[in-house]
C-alpha positions in Angstrom: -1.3 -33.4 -68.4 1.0 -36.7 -68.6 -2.6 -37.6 -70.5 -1.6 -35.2 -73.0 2.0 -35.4 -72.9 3.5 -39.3 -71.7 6.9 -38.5 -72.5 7.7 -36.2 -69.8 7.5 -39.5 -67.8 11.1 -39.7 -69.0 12.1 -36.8 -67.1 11.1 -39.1 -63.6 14.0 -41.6 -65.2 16.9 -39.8 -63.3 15.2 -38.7 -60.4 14.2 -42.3 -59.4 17.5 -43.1 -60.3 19.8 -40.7 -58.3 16.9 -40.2 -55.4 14.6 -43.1 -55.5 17.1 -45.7 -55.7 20.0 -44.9 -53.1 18.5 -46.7 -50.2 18.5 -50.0 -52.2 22.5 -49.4 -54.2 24.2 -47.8 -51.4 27.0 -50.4 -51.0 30.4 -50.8 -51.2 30.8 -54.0 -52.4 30.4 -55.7 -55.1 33.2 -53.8 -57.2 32.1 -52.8 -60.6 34.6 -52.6 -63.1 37.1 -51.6 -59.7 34.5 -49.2 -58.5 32.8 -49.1 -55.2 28.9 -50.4 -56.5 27.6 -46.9 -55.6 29.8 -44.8 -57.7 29.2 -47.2 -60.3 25.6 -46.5 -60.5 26.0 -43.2 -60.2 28.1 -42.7 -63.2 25.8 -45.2 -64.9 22.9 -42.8 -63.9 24.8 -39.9 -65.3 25.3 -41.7 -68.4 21.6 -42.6 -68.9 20.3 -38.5 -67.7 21.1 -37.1 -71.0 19.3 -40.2 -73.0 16.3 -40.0 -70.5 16.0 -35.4 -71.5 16.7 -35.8 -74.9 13.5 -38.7 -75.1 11.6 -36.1 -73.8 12.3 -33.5 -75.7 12.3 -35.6 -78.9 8.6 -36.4 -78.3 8.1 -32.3 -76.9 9.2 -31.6 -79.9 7.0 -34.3 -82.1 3.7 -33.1 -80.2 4.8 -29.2 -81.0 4.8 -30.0 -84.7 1.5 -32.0 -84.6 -0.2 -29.0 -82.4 0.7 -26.4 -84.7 
C-alpha cells in the first residue's frame, strides 16, 4: 500500500511528533519564546498537524484524479 500511495507517510508526521518524540523533548528548560521547552513543541507540533493532513490529502486527491 505506501507502494501505491507514499503520501500517507505524512500522516506518521504528527504521531512521531506528539508520541515518538516525548521521551527525548520532555524538559523544562530551555525556555522557548518564555515557554517551558515541552509546551513549545507541542504547540509547534500542533502547528505543523494540519500542514502534515492536508499534504496527504493533496496527493489522495492527485492519485484520485489520475485513477479515474
Amino acid at each position: 500500500m505506501i507502494k501505491r500511495r507514499p503520501h500517507l507517510l505524512w500522516l506518521l508526521v504528527p504521531f512521531v511528533l506528539y508520541v515518538g518524540a516525548l521521551p527525548f523533548v520532555n524538559r523544562v528548560r530551555p525556555l522557548v519564546l518564555g515557554l517551558p521547552f515541552l509546551f513549545a513543541w507541542l504547540l509547534a507540533a500542533t502547528l505543523v498537524t494540519p500542514v502534515a493532513v492536508w499534504l496527504a490529502y493533496r496527493g489522495d486527491k492527485n492519485t484520485r484524479r489520475r485513477v479515474s
